[in-house]
C-alpha positions as YAML, in Angstrom:
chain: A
units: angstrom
residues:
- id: 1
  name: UNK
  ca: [0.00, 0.00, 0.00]
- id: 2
  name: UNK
  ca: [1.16, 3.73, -0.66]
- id: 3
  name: UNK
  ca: [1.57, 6.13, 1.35]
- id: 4
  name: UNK
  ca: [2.20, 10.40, 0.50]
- id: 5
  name: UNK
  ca: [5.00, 11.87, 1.56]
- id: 6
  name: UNK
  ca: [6.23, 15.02, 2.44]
- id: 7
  name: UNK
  ca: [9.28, 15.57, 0.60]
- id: 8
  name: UNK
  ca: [12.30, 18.18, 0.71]
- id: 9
  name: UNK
  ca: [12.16, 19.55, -2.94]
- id: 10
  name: UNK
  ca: [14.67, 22.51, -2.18]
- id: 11
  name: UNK
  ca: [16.43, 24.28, 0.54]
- id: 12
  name: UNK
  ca: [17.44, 28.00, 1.45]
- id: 13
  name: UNK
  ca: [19.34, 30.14, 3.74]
- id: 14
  name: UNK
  ca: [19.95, 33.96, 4.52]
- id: 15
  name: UNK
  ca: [22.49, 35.51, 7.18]
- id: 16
  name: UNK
  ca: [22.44, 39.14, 7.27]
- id: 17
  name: UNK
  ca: [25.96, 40.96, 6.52]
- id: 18
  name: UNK
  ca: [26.43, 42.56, 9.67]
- id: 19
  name: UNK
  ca: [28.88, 39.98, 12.11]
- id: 20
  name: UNK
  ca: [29.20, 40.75, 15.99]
- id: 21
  name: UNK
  ca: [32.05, 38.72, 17.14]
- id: 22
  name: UNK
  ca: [32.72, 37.79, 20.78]
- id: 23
  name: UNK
  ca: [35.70, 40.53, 20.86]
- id: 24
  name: UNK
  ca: [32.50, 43.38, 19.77]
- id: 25
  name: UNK
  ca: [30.63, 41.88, 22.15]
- id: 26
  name: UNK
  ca: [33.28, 42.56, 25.37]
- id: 27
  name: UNK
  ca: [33.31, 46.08, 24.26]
- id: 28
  name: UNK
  ca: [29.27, 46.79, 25.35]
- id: 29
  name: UNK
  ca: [29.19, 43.87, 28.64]
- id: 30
  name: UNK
  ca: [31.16, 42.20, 30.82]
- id: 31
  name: UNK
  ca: [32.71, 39.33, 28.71]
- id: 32
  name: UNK
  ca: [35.81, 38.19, 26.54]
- id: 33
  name: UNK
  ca: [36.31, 35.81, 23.71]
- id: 34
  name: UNK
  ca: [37.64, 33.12, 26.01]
- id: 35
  name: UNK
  ca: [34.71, 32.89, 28.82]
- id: 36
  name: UNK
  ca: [31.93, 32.73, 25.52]
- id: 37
  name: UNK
  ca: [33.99, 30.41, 23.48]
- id: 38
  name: UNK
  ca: [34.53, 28.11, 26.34]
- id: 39
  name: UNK
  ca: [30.94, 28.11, 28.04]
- id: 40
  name: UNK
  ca: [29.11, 27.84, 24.57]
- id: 41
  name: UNK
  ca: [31.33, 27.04, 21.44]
- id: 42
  name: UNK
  ca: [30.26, 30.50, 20.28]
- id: 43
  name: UNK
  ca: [32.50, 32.64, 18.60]
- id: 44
  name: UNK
  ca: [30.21, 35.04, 16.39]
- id: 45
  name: UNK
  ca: [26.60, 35.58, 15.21]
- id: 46
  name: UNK
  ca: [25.07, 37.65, 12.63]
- id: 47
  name: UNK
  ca: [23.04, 40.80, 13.26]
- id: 48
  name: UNK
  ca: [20.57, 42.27, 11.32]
- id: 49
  name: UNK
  ca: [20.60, 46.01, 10.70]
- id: 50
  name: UNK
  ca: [17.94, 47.89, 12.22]
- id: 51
  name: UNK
  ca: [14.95, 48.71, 9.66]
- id: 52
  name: UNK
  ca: [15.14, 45.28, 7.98]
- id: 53
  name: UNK
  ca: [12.82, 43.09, 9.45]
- id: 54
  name: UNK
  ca: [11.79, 38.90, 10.18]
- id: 55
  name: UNK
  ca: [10.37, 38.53, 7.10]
- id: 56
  name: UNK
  ca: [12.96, 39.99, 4.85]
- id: 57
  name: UNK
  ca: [15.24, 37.81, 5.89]
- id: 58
  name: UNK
  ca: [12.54, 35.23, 5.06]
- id: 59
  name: UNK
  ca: [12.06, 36.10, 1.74]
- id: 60
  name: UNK
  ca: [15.83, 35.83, 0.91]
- id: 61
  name: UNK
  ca: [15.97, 32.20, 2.58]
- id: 62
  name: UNK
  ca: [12.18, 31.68, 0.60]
- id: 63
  name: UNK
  ca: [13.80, 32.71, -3.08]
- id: 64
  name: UNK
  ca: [16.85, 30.46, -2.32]
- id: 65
  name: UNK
  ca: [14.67, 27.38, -1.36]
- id: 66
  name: UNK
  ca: [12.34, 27.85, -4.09]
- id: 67
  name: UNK
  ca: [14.91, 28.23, -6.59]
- id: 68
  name: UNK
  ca: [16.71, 24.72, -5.30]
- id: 69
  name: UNK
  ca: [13.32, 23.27, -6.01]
- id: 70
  name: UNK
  ca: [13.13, 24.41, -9.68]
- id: 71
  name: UNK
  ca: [9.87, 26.10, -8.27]
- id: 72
  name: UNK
  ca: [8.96, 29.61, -8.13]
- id: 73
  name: UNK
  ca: [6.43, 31.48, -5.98]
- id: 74
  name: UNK
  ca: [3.66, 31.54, -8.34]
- id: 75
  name: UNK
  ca: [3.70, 27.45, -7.16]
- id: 76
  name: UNK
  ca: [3.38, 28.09, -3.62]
- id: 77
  name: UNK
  ca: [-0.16, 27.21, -1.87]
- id: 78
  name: UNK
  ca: [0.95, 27.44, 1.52]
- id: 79
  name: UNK
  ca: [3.66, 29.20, 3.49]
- id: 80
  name: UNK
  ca: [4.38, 28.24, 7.30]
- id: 81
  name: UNK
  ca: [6.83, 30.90, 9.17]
- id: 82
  name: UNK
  ca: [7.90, 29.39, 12.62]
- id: 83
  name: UNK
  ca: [9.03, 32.77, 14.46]
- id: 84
  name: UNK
  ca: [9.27, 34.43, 17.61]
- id: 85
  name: UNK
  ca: [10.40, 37.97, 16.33]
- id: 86
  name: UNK
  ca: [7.52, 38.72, 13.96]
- id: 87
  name: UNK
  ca: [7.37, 41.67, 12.17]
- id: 88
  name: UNK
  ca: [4.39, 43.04, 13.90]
- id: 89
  name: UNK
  ca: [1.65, 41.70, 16.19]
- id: 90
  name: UNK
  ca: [-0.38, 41.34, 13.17]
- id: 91
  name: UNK
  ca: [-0.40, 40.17, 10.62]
- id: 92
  name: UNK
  ca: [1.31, 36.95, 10.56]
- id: 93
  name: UNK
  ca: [4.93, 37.43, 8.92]
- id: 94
  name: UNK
  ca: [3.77, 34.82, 6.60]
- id: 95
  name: UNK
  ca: [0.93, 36.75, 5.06]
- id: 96
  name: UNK
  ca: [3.96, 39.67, 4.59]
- id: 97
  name: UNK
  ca: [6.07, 37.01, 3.41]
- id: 98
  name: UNK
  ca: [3.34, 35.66, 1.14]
- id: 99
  name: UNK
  ca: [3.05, 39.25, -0.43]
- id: 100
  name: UNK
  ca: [6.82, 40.15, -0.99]
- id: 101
  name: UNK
  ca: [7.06, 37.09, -2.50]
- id: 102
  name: UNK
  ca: [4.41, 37.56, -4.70]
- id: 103
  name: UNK
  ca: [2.85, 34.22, -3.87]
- id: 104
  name: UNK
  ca: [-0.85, 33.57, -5.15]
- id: 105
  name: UNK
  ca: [-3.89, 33.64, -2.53]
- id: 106
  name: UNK
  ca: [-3.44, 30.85, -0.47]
- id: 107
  name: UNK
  ca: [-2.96, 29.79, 2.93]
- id: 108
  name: UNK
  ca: [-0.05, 31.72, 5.22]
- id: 109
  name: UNK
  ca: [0.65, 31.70, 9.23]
- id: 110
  name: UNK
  ca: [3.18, 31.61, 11.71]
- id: 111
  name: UNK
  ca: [4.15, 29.46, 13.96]
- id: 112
  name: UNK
  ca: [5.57, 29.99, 17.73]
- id: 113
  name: UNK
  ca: [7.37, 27.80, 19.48]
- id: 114
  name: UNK
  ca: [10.46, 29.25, 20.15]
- id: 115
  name: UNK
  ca: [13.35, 27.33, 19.12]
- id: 116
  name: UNK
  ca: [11.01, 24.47, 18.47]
- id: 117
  name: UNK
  ca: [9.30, 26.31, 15.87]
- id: 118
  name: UNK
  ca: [10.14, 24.76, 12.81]
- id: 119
  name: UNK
  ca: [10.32, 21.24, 13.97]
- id: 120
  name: UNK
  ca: [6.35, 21.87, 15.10]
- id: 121
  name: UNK
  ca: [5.90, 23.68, 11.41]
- id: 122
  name: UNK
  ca: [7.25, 20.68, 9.50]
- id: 123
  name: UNK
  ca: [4.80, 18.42, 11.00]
- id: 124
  name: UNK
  ca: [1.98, 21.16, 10.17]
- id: 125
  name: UNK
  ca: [3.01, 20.96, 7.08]
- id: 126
  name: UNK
  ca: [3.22, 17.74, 6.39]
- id: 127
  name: UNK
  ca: [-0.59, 17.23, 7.92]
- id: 128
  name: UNK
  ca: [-1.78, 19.71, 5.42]
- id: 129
  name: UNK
  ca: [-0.05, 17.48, 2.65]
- id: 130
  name: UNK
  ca: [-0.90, 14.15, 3.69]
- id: 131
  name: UNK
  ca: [-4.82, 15.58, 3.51]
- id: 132
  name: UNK
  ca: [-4.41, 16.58, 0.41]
- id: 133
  name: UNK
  ca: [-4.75, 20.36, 1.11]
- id: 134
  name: UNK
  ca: [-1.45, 21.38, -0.34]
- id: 135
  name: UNK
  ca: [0.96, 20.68, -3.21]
- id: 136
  name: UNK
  ca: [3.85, 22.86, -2.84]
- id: 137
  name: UNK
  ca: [4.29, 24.45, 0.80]
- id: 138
  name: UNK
  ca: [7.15, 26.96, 2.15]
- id: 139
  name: UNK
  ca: [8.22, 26.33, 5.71]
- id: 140
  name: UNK
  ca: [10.14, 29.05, 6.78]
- id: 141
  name: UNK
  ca: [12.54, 29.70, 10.08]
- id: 142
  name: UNK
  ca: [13.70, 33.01, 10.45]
- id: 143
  name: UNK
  ca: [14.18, 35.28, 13.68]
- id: 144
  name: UNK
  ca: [16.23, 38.68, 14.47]
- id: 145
  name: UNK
  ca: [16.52, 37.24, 18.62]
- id: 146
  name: UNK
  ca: [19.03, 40.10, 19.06]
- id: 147
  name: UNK
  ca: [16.36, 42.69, 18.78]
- id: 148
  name: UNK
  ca: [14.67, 40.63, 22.24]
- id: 149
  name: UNK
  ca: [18.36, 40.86, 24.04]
- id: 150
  name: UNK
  ca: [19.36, 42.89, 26.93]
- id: 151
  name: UNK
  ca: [22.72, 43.97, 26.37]
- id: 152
  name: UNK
  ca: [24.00, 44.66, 29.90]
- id: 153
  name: UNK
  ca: [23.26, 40.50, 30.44]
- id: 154
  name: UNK
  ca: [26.19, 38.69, 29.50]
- id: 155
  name: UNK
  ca: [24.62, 35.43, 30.47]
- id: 156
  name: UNK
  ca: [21.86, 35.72, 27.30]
- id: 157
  name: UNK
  ca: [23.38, 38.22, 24.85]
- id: 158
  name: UNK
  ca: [26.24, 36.50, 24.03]
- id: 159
  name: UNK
  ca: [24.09, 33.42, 22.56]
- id: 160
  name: UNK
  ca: [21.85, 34.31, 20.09]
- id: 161
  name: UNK
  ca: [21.70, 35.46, 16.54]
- id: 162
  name: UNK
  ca: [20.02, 36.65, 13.30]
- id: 163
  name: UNK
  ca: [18.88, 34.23, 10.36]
- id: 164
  name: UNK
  ca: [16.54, 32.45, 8.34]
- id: 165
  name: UNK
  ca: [16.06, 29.07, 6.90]
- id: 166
  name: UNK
  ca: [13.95, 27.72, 4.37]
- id: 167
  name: UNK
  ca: [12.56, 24.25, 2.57]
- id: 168
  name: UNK
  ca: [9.90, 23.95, -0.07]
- id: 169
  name: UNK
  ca: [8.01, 20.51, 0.38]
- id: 170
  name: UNK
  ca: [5.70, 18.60, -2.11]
- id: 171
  name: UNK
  ca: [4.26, 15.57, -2.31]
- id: 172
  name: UNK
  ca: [5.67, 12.15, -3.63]
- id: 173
  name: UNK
  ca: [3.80, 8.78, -3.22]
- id: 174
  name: UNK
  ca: [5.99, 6.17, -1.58]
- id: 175
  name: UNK
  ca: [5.82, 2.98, -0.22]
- id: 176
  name: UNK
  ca: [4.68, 3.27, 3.31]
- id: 177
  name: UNK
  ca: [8.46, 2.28, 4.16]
- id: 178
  name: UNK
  ca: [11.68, 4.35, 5.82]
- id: 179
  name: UNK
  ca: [12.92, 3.99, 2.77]
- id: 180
  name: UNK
  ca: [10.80, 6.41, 1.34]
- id: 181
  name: UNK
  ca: [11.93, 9.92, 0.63]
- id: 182
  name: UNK
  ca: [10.14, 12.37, 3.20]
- id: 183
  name: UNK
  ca: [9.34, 13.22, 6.47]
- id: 184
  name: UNK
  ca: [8.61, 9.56, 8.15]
- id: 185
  name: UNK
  ca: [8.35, 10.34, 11.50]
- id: 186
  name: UNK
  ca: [7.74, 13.31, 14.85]
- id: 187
  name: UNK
  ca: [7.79, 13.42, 18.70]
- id: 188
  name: UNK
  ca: [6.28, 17.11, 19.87]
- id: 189
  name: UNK
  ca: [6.57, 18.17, 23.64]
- id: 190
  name: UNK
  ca: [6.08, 20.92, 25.75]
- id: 191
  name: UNK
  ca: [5.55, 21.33, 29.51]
- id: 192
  name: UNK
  ca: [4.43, 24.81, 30.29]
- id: 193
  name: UNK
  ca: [5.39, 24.39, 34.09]
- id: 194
  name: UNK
  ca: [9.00, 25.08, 32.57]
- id: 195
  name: UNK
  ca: [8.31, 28.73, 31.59]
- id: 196
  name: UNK
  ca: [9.77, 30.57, 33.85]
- id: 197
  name: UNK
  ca: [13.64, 28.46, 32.72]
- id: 198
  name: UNK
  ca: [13.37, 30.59, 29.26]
- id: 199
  name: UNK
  ca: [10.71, 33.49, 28.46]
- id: 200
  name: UNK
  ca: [10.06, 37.02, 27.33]
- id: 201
  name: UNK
  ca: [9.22, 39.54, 29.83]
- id: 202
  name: UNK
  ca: [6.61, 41.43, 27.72]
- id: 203
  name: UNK
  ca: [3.76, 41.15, 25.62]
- id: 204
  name: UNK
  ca: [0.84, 42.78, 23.99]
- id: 205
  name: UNK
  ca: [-1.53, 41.71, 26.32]
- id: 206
  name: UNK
  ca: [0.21, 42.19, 29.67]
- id: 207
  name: UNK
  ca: [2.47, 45.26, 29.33]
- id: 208
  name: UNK
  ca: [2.12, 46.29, 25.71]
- id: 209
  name: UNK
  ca: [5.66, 46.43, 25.50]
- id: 210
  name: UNK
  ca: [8.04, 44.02, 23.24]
- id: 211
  name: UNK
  ca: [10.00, 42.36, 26.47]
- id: 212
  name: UNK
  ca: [13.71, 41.28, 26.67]
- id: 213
  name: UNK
  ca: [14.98, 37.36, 26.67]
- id: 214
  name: UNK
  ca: [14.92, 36.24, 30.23]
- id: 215
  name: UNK
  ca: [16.86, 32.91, 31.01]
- id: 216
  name: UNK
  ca: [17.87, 30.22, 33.93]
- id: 217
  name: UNK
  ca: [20.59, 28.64, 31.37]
- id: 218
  name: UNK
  ca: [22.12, 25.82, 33.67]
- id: 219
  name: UNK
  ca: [18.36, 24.81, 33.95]
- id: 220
  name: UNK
  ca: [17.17, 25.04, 30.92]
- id: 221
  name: UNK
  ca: [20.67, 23.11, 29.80]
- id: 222
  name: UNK
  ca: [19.51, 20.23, 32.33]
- id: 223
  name: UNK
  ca: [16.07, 19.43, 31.09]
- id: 224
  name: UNK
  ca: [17.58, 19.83, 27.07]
- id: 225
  name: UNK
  ca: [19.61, 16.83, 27.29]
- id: 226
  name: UNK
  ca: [17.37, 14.66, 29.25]
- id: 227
  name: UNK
  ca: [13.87, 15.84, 27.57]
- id: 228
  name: UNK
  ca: [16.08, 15.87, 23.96]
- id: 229
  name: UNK
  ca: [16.89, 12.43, 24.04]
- id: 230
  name: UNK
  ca: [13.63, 11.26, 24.78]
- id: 231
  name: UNK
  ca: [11.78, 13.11, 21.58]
- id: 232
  name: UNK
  ca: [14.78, 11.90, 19.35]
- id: 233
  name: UNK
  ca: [14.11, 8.28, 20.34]
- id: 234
  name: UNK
  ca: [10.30, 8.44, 20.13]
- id: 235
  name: UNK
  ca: [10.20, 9.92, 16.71]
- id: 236
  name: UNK
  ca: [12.92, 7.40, 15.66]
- id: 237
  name: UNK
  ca: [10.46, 4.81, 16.62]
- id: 238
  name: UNK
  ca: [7.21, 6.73, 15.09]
- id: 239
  name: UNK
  ca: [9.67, 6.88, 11.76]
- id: 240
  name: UNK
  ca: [10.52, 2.89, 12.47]
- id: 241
  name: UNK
  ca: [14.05, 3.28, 12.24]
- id: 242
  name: UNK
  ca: [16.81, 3.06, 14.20]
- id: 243
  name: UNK
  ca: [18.96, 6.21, 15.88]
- id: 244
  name: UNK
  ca: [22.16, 4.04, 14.80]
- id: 245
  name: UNK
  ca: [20.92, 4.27, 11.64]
- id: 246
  name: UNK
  ca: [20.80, 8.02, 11.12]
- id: 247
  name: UNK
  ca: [23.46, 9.15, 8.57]
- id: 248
  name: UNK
  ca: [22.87, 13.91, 9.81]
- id: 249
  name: UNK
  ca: [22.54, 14.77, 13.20]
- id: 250
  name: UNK
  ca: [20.97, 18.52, 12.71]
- id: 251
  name: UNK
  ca: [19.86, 19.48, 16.41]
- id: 252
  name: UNK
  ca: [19.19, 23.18, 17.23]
- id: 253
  name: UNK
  ca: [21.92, 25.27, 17.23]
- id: 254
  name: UNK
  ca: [21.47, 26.45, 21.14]
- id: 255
  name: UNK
  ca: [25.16, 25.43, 22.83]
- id: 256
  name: UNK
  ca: [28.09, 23.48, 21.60]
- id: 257
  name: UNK
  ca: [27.69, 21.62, 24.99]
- id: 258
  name: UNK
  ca: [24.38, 20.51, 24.65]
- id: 259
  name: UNK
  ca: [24.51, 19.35, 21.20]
- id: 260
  name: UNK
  ca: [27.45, 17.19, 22.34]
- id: 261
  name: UNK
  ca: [25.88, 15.74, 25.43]
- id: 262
  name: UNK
  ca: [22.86, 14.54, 23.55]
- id: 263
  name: UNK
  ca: [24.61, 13.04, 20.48]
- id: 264
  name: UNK
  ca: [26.98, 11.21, 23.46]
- id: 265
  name: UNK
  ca: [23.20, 10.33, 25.09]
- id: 266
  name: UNK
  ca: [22.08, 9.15, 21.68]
- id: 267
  name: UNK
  ca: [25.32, 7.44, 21.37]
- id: 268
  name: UNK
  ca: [25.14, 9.34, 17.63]
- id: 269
  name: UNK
  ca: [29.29, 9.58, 16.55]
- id: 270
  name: UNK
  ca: [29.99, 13.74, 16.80]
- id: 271
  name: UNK
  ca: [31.48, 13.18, 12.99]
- id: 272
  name: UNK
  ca: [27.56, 12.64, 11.70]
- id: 273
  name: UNK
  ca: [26.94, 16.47, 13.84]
- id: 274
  name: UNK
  ca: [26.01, 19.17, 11.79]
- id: 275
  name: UNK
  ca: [27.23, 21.72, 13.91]
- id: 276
  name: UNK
  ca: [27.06, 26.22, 12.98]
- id: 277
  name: UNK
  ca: [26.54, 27.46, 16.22]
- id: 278
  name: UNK
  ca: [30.34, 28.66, 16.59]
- id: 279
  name: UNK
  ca: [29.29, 30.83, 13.81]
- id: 280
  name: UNK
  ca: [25.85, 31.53, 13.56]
- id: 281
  name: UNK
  ca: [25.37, 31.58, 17.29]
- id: 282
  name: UNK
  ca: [21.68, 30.47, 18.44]
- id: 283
  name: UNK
  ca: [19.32, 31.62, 15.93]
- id: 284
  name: UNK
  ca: [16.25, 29.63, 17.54]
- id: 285
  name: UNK
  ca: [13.54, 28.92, 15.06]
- id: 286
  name: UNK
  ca: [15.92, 29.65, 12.16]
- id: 287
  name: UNK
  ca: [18.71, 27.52, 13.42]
- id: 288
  name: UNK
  ca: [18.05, 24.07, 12.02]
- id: 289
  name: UNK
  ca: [17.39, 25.17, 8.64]
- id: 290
  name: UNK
  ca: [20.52, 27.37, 8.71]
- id: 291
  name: UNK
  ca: [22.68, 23.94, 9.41]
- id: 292
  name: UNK
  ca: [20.50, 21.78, 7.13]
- id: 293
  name: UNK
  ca: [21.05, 24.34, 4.25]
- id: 294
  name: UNK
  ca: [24.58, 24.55, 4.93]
- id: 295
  name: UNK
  ca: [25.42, 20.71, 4.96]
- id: 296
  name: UNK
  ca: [23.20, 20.57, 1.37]
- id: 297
  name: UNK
  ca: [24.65, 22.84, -0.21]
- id: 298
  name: UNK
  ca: [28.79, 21.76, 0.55]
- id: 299
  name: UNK
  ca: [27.58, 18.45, -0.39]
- id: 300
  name: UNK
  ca: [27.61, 16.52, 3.14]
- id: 301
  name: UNK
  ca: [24.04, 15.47, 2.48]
- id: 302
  name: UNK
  ca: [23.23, 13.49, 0.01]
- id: 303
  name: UNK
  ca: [20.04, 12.59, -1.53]
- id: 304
  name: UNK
  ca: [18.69, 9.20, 0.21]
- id: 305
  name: UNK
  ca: [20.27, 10.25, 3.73]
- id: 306
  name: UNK
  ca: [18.53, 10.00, 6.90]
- id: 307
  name: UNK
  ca: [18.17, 13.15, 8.72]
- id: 308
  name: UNK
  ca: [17.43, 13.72, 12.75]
- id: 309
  name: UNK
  ca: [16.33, 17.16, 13.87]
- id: 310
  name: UNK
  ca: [15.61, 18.06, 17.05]
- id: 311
  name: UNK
  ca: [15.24, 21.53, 19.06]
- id: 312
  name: UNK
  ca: [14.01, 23.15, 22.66]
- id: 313
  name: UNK
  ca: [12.95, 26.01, 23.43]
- id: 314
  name: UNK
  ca: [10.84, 28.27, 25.71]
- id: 315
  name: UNK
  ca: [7.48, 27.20, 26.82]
- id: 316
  name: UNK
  ca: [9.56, 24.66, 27.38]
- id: 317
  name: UNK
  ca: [8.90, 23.31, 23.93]
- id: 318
  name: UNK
  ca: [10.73, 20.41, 22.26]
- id: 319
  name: UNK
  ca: [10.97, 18.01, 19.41]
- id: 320
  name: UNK
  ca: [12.49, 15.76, 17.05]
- id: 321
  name: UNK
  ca: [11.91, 15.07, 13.50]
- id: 322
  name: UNK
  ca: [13.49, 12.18, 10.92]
- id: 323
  name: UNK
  ca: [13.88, 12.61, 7.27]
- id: 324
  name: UNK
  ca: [14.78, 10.54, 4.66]
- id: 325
  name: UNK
  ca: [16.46, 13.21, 2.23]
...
């Protein structure tokens, strides 16, 4: 028997110009080069300039994925942008993505769940394929986190970063076995007990103000490994495959020391790691499709691979994902 299958036709990434190293970073708060580099693997992130927003940096990742797919825009029936720096309240930055792409009337929303964001939109997605209500869809991660930072913390400034990340999915009937191409398997958490580890202190309807990144980071690195590990096996076994088996590693770019305690967890070999976050910093919802695009497009992952994603973030959110590229 068949099954339909949500497949990666293309991919796509965008890093704004503008670089703030570790060494710019001492000059404004209380930090060097050697204490970031040490306590997170980071050594620079990308900033974007002020007046270009979320979904510009969208769009750029958008053209790049759509382009890989040998599709253009005028193809595009839905368009899924997992954010937590949207342009504006309302509307969603994928109705303003939808429009500077000049994409046709279709369906376009965001989706927030922090770093988890486009994890959760990939399994949207690929529930709006499997019923049949779309044929080419744009899921999108792209954030601008260092307009949420407070610059006088050293413990949260010094992680995060500016991106986007895109893929285009369609539909391909397969088999109904791993080794079709697609996305073959998910495990989605949250426990919103946790939110206190990694939030925003503002929002429209409580102080009308944006808010600044708030953060317990040894606790928040405790429950990632742990709560990680878990969601990576349980989608392995929803995808009915193996975590030995996995050729790409992509977790969340978040801290060099978490993505190596949960590969050693996983007992996953560090050389199958896709690993950015000494250079892009974390870049939350934007983050796995940065390091997916990146190991595509320098030829580390081939077509046929199996791919595990995973991510946390605030709420606490997490999940894992499997692919078979």
């Amino acid at each position: 028997m068949g099954q339909l299958r949500s497949v990666i036709a293309g991919v796509g990434a965008y890093l704004p110009p503008g670089v703030m190293t570790n060494d710019d970073l001492a000059k404004i708060v209380d930090t060097s080069d050697e204490w970031i580099v040490e306590r997170t693997g980071i050594r620079q992130r990308h900033r974007a300039d002020p007046g270009v927003a979320t979904s510009d940096l969208a769009v750029e990742a958008a053209n790049k994925a759509l382009a890989a797919a040998g599709k253009t825009a005028a193809d595009v029936d839905l368009i899924i942008v997992a954010t937590t720096t949207p342009d504006l309240t309302f509307p969603a930055t994928a109705a303003i993505v939808q429009r500077k792409l000049g994409a046709p009337i279709g369906i376009a929303f965001d989706v927030q769940a922090v770093c988890s964001g486009f994890v959760y939109a990939l399994s949207v997605a690929d529930g709006f394929m499997a019923a049949g209500r779309s044929q080419c869809a744009l899921v999108i991660g792209a954030e601008e986190m260092t307009k949420l930072m407070d610059w006088s913390d050293r413990g949260t400034c010094v992680l995060f970063g500016d991106g986007a990340g895109a893929v285009v999915l369609v539909p391909q009937e397969g088999e109904g076995t791993t080794d079709d191409a697609g996305l073959l398997g998910f495990a989605l958490r949250c426990d919103g007990t946790k939110q206190d580890l990694l939030y925003v202190d503002g929002g429209p309807s409580t102080d009308g103000q944006v808010g600044k990144l708030r953060m317990q980071g040894n606790q928040v690195f405790r429950h990632a490994v742990v709560n990680i590990a878990e969601a990576v096996t349980a989608a392995a076994a929803d995808a009915k495959v193996a975590v030995s088996d996995v050729d790409w590693f992509i977790p969340h770019q978040a801290n060099l020391r978490i993505l190596n305690g949960v590969a050693n967890r996983l007992g996953i070999d560090e050389a199958k790691v896709v690993t950015t976050v000494d250079r892009h910093a974390n870049t939350s919802a934007a983050s796995i499709p940065l390091a997916l695009a990146e190991a595509v497009e320098d030829g580390r992952i081939q077509r046929g691979q199996l791919l595990l994603l995973e991510a946390m973030g605030g709420g606490l959110t997490w999940g894992a994902c499997v692919i078979r590229y």
